[in-house]
MISE-910017 format. One record per residue: residue in three letters; chain; x negated, y negated, z negated of N, C-alpha, C, O in turn. Coordinates in Angstrom, 3 decimals, decimal comma. Layout:
BEGIN
ALA  A  X  Y  Z  X  Y  Z  X  Y  Z  X  Y  Z;
...
//
This chain:
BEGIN
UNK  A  28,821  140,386  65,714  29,339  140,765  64,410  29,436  142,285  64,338  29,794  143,094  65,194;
UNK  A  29,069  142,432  63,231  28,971  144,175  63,054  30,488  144,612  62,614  31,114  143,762  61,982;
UNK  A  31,026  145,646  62,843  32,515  145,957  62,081  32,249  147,265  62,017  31,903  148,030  62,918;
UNK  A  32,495  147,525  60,521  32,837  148,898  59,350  33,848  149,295  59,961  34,726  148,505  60,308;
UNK  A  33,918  150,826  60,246  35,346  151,394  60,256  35,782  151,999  58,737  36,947  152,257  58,437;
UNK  A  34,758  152,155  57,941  35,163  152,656  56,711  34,553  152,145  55,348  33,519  151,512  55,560;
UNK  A  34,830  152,217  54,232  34,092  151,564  53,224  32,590  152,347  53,767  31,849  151,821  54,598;
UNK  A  32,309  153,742  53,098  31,381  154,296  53,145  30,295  154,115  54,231  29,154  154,574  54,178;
UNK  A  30,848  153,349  55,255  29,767  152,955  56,538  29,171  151,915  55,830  27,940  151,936  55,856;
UNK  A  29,715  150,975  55,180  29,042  149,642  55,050  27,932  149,350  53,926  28,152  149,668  52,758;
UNK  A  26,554  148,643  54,374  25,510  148,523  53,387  26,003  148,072  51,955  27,092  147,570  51,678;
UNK  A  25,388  148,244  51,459  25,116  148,223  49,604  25,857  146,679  49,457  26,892  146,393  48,856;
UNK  A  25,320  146,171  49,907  25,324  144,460  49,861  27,031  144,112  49,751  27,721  143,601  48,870;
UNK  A  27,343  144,708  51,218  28,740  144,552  51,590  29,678  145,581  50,716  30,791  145,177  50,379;
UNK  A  29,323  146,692  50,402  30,014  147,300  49,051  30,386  146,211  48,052  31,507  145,965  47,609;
UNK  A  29,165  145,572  47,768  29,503  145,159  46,152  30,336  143,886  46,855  31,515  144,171  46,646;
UNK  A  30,303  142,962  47,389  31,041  141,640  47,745  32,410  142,463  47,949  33,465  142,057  47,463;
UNK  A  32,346  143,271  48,463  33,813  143,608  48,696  34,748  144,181  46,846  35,806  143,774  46,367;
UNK  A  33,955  145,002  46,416  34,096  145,218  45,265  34,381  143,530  44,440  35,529  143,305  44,056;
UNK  A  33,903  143,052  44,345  34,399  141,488  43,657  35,215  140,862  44,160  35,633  139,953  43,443;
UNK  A  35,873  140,978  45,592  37,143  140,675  46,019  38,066  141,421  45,483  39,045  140,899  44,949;
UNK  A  37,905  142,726  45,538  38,803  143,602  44,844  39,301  143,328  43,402  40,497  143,418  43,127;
UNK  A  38,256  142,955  42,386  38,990  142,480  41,015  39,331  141,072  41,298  40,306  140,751  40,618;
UNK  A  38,802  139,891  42,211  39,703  139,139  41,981  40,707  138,861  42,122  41,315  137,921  41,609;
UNK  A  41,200  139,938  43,130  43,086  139,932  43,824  43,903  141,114  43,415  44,934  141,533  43,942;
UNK  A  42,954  141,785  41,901  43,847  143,014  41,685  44,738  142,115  40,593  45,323  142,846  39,794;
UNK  A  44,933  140,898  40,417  46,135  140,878  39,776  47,674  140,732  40,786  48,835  140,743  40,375;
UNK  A  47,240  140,617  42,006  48,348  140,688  42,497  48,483  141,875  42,630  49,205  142,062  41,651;
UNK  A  48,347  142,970  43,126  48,529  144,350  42,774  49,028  144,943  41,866  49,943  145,757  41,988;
UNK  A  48,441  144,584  40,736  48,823  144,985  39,444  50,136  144,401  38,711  50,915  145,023  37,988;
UNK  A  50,171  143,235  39,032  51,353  142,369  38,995  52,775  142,813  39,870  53,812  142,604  39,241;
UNK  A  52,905  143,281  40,967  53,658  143,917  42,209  53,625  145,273  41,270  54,811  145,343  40,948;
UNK  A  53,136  146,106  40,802  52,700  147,603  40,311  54,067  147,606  38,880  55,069  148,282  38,649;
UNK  A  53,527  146,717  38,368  54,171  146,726  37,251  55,911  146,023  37,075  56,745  145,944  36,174;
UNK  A  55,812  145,650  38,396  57,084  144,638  38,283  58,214  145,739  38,845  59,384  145,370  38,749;
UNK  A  57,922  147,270  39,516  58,543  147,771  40,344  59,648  148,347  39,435  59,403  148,336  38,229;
UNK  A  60,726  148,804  39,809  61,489  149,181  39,445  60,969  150,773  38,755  60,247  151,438  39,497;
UNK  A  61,266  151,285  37,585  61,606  152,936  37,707  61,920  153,738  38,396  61,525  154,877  38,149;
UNK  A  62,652  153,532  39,405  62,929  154,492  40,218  61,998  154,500  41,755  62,258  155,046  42,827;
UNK  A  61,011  153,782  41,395  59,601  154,235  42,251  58,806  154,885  41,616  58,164  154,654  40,591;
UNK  A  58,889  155,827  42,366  57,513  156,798  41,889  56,381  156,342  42,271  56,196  156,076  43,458;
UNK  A  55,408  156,168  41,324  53,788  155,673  41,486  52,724  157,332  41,848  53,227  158,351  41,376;
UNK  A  51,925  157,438  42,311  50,898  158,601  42,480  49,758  158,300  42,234  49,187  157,456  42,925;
UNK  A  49,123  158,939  41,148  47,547  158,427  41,335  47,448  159,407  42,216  48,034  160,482  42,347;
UNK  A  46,463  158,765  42,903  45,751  159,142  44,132  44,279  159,521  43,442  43,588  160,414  43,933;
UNK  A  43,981  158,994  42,615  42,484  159,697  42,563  42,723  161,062  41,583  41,781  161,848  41,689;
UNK  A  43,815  161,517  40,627  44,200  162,645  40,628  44,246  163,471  41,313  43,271  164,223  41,331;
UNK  A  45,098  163,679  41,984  45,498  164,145  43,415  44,134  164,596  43,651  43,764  165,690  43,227;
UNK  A  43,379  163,837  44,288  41,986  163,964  45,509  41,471  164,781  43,950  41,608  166,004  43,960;
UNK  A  41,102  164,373  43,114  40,104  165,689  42,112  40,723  167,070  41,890  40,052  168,101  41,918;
UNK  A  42,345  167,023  41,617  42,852  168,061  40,971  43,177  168,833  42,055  43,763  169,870  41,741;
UNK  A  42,941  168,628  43,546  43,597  169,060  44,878  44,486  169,305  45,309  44,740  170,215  46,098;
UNK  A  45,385  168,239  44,701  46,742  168,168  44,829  47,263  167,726  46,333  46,570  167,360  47,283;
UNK  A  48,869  167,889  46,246  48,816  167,362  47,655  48,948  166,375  48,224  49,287  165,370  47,599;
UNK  A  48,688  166,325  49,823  48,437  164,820  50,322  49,924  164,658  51,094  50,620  165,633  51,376;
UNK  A  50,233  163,498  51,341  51,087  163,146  52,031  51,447  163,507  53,089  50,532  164,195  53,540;
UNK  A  52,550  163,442  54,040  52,575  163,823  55,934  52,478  162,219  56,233  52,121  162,173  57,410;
UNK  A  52,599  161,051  55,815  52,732  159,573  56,201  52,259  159,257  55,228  52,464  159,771  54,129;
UNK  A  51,189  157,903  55,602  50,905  157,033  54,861  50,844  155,480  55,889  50,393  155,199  56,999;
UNK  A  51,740  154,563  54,537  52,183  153,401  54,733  51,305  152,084  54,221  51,227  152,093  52,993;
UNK  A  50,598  150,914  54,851  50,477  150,025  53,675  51,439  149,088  53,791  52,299  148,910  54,654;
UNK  A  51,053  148,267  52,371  52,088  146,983  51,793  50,797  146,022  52,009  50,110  145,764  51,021;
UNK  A  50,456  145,493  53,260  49,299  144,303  53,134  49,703  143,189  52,990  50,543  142,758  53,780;
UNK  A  49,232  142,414  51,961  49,574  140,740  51,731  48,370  140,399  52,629  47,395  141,054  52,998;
UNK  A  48,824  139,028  52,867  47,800  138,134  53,484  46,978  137,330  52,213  47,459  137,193  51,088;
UNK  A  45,749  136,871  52,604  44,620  136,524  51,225  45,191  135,970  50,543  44,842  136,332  49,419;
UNK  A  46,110  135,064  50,468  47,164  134,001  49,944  48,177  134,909  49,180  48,333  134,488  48,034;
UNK  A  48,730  135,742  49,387  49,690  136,967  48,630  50,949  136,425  49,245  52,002  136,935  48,863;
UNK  A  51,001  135,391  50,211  52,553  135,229  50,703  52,785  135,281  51,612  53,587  134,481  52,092;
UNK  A  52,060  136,498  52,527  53,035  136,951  53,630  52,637  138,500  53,837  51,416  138,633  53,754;
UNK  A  53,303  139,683  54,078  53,266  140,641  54,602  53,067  140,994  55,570  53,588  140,260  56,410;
UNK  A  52,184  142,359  56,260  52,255  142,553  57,260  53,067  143,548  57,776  52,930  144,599  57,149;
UNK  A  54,001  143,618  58,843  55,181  144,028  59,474  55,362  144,655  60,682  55,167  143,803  61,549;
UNK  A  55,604  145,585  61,120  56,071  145,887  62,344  57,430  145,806  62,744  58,412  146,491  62,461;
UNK  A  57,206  144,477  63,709  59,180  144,290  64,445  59,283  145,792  65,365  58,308  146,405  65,799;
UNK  A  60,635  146,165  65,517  61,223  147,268  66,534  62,000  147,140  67,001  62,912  147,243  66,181;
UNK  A  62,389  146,941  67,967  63,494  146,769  68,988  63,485  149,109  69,462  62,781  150,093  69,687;
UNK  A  64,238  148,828  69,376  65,146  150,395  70,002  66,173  150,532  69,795  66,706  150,302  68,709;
UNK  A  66,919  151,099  71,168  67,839  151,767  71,317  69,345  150,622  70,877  70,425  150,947  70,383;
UNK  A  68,874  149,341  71,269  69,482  148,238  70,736  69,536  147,421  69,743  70,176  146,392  69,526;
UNK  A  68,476  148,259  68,944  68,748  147,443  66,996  67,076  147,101  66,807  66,057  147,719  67,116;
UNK  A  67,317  145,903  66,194  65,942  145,435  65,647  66,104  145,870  64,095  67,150  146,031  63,467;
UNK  A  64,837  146,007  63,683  64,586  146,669  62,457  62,844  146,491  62,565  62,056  146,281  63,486;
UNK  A  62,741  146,695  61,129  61,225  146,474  61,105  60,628  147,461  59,800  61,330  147,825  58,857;
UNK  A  59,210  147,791  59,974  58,964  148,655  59,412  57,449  148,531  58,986  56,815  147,820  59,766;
UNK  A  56,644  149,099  57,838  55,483  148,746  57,641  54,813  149,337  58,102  55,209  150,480  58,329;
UNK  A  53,325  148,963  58,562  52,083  149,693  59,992  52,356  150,900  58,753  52,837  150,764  57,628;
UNK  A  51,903  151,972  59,374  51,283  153,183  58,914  51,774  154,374  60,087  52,215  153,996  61,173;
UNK  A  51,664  155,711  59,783  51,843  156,548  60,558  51,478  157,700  59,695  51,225  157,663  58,491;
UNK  A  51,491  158,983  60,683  50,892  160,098  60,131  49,788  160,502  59,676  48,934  160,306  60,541;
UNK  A  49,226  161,101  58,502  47,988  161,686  58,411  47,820  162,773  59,591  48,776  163,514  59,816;
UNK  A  46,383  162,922  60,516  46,286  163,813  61,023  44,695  164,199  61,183  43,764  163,437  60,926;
UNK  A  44,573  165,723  61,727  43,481  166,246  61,255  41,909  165,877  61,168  40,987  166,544  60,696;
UNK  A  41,903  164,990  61,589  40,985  164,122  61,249  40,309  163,332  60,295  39,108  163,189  60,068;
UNK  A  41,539  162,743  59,672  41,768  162,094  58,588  40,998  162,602  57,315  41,545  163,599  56,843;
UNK  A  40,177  162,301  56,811  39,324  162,996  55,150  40,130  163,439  54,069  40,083  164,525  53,490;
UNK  A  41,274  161,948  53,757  41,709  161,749  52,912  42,771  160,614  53,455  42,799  160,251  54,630;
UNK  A  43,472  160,206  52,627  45,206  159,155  52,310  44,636  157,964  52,701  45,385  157,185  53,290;
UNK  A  43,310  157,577  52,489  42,890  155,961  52,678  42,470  156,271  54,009  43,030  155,540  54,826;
UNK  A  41,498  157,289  54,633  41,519  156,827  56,284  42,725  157,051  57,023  43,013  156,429  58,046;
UNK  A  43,248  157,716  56,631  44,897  157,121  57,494  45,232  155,828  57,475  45,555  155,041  58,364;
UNK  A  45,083  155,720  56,121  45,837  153,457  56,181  44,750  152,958  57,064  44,924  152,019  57,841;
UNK  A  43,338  153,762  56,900  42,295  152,101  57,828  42,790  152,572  58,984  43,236  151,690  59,718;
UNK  A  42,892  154,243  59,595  43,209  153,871  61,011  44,330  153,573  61,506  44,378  152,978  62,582;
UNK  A  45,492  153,934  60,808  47,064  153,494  61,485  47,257  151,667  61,312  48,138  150,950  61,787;
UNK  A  45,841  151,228  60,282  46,145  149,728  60,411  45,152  149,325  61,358  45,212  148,155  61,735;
UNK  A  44,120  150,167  61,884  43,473  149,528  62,854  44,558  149,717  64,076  44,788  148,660  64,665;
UNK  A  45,225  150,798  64,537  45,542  151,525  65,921  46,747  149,916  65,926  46,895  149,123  66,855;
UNK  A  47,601  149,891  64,188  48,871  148,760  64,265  48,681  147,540  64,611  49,464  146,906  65,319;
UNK  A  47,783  147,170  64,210  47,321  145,842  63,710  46,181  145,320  63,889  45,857  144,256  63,362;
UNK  A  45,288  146,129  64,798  43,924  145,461  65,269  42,830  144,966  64,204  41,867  144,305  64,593;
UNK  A  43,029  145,358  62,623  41,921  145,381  61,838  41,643  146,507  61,401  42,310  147,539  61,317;
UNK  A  40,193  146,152  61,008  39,483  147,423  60,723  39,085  147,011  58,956  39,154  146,002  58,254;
UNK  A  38,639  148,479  58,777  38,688  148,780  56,930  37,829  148,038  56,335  37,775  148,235  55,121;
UNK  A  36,637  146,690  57,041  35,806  145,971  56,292  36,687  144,247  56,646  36,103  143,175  56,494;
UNK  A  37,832  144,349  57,020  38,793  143,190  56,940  40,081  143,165  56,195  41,002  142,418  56,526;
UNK  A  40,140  143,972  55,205  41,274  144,487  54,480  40,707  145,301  52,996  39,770  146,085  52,849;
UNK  A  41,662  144,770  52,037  40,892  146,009  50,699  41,807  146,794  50,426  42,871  146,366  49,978;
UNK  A  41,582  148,172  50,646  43,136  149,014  49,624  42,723  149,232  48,228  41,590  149,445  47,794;
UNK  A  44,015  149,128  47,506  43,647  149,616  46,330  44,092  150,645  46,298  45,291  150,739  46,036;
UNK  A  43,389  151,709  46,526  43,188  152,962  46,447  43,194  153,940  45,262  43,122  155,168  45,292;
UNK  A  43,285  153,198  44,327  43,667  154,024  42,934  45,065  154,355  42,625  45,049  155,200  41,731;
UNK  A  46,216  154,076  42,955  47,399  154,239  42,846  48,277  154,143  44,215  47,966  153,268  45,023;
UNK  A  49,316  154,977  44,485  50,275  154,504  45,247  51,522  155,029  45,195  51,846  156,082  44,647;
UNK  A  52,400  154,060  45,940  54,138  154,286  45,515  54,482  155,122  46,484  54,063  154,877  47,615;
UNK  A  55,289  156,253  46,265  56,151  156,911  47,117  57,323  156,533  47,827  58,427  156,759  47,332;
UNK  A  57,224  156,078  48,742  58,388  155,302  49,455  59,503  156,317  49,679  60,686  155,981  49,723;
UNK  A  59,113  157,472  49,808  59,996  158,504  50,362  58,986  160,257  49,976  57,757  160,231  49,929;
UNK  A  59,805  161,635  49,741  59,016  162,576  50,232  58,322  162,411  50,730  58,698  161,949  51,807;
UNK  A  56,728  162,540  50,630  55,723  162,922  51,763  55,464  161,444  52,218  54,764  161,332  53,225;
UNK  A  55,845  160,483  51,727  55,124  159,047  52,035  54,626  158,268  51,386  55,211  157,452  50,674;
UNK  A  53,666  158,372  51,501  52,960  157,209  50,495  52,391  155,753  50,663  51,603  155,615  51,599;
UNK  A  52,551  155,122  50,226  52,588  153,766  50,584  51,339  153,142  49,517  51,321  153,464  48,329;
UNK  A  50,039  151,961  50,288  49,079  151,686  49,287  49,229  150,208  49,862  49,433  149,695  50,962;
UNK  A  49,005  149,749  48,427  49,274  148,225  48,317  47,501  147,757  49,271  46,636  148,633  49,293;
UNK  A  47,308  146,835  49,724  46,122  146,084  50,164  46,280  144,567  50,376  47,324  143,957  50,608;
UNK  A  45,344  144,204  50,281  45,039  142,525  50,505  44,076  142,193  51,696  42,975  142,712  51,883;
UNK  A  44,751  141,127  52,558  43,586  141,123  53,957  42,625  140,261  53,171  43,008  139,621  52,192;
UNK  A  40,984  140,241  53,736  39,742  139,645  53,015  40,324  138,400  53,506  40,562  137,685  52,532;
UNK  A  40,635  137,871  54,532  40,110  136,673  55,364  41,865  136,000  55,809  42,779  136,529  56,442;
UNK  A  41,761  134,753  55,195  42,859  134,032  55,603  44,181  134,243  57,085  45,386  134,416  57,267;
UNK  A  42,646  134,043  57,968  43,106  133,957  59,671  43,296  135,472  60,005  44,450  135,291  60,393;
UNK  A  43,212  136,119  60,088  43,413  137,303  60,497  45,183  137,758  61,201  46,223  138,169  60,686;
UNK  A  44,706  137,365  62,755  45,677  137,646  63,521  46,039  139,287  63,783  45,098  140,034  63,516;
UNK  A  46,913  139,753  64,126  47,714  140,826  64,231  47,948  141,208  65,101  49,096  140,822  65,322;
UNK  A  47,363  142,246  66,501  48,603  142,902  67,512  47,819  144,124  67,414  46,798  144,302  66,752;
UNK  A  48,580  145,128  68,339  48,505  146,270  68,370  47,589  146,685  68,972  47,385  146,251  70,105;
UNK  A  46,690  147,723  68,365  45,153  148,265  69,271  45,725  148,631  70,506  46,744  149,216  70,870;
UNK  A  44,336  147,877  71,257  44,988  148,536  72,690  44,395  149,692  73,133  44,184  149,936  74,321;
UNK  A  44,075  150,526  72,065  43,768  152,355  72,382  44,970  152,771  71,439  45,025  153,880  70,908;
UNK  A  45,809  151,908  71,298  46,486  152,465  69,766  48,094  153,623  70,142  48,912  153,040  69,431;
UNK  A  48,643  154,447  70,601  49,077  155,072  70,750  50,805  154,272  70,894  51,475  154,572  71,882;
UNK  A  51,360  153,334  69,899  51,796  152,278  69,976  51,953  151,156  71,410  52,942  150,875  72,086;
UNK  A  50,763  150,773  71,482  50,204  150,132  72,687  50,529  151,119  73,974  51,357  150,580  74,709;
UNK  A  50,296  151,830  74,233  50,997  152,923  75,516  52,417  152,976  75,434  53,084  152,781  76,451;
UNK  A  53,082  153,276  74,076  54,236  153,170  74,451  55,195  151,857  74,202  56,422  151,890  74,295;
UNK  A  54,503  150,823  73,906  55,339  149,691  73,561  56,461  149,455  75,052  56,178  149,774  76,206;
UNK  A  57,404  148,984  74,700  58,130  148,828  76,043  58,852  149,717  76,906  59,842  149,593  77,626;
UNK  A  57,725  151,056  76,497  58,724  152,253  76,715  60,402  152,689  76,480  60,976  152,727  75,392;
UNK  A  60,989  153,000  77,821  62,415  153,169  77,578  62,903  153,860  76,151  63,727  153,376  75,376;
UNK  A  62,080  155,300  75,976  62,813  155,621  75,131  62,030  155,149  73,559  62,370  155,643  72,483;
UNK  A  61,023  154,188  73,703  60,719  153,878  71,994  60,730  152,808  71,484  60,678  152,518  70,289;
UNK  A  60,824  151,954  72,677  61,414  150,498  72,320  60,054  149,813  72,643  59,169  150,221  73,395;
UNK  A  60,107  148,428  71,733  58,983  147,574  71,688  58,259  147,529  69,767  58,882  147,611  68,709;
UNK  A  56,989  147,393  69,986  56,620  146,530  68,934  56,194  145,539  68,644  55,813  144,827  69,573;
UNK  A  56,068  145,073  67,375  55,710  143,327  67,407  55,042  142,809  66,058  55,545  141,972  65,309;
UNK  A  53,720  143,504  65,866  53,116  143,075  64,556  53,007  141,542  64,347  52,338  140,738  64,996;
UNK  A  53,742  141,350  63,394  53,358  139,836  62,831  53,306  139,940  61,099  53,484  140,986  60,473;
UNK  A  53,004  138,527  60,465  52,935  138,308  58,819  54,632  137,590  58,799  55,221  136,788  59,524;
UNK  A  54,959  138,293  57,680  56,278  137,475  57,102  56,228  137,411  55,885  55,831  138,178  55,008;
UNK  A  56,899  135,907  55,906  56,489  135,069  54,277  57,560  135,915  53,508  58,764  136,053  53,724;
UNK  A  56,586  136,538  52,357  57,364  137,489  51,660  58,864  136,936  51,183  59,768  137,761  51,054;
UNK  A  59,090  135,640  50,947  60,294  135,261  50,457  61,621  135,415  51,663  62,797  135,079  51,530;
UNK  A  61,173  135,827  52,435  61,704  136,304  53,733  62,357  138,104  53,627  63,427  138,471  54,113;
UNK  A  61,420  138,945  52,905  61,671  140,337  52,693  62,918  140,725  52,085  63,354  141,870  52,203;
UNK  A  63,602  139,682  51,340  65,095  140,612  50,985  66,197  140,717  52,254  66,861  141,681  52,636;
UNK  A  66,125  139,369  52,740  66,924  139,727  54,424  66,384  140,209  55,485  67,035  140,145  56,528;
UNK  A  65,140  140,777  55,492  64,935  141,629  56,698  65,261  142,899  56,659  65,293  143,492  55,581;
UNK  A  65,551  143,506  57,824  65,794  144,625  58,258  65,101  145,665  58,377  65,027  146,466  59,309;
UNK  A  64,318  145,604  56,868  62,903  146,573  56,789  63,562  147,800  56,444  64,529  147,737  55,685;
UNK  A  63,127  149,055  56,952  63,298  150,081  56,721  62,690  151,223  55,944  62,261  151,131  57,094;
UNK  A  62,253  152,096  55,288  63,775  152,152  54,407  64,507  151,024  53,317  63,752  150,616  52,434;
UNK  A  65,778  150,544  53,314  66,123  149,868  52,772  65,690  149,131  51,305  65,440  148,030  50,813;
UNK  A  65,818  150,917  50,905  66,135  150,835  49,334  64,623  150,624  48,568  64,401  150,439  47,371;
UNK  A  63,613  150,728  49,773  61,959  150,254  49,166  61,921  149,062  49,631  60,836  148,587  49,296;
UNK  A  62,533  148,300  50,238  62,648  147,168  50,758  63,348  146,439  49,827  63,046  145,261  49,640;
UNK  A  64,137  146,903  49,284  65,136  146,275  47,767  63,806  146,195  46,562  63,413  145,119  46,109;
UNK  A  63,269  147,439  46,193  62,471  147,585  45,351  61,083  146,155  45,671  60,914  145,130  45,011;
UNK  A  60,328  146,630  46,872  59,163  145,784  46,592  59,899  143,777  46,638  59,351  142,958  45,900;
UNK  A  60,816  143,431  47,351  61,858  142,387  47,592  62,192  141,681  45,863  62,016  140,511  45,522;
UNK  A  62,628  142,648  45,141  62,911  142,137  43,101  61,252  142,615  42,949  60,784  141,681  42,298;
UNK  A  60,280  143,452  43,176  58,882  143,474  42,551  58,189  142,047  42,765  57,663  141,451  41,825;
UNK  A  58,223  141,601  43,916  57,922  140,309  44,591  58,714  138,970  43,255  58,168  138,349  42,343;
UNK  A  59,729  138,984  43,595  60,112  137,841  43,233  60,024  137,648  41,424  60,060  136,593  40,791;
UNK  A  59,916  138,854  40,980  59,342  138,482  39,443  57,938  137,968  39,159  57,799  137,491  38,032;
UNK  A  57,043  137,967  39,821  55,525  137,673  39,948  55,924  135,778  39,890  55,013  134,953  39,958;
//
């Protein structure tokens, strides 16, 4: 099996199939988009990238599973407290742009790569200063979850001082009592969810 690390790697063929997944699951997107509270800030992102505006220091995704009812999650154990948090990480110099950060901090998190996942890349919510968060949908039902084992994560899992991690899917009706961090986007996407 061949695997894309990026849209732009992949033949014509696989562009467009992927492109027709994309409108058929942008109503959940759009649906989640619109349900959010006001006091999330939305970013176009394709502004930004033309007008050369600025980019984020973190970028986060919100991945549903093909089904739209489960999320993908990072458990944390540190320093005694479990808490959980969504894959992403830092942009760094490498990075082109806001979307190869999400394919690689979700490949390094989560062991998929950018032709097993769609972002919608036209908009995203500011979870915080300097974080941006992009909604995506995994292509493929089965798509199991652990941490790359080149993934920076993976070296230190278990480590005294950073704890453990523990990528798994949680059934979104699950997201208002977890211990996702930051809270108060965890409140937000938690009522965006349950109006859909």
């Amino acid at each position: 099996m061949v695997v894309y690390n990026s849209f732009m790697e992949m033949p014509m063929e696989f562009k467009d199939q992927k492109s027709e997944y994309m409108r058929n699951n942008l109503g959940i997107v759009r649906n989640l988009i619109s349900a959010l509270p006001d006091s999330i800030n939305r970013i176009d992102v394709l502004a930004q990238n033309v007008e050369g505006g600025d980019m984020p220091k973190r970028c986060r995704a919100l991945l549903f599973s093909n089904d739209g009812k489960n999320i993908a999650i990072i458990g944390r154990e540190r320093d005694g407290c479990s808490y959980a948090v969504l894959p992403g990480g830092g942009v760094e110099g490498a990075d082109f742009n806001a979307i190869d950060t999400v394919n690689r901090e979700l490949y390094e998190e989560l062991s998929i790569k950018a032709d097993q996942f769609t972002v919608y890349e036209e908009e995203a919510i500011e979870m915080e200063p300097d974080v941006w968060v992009f909604l995506a949908v995994a292509n493929d039902k089965n798509i199991g979850l652990s941490l790359g084992d080149d993934s920076p994560e993976a070296f230190r899992n278990g480590n005294s001082e950073r704890g453990f991690y523990y990528p798994m899917w949680l059934p979104v009706e699950n997201l208002a009592s977890l211990n996702l961090r930051p809270y108060h986007f965890r409140d937000a996407i938690a009522e965006a969810i349950s109006k859909q």
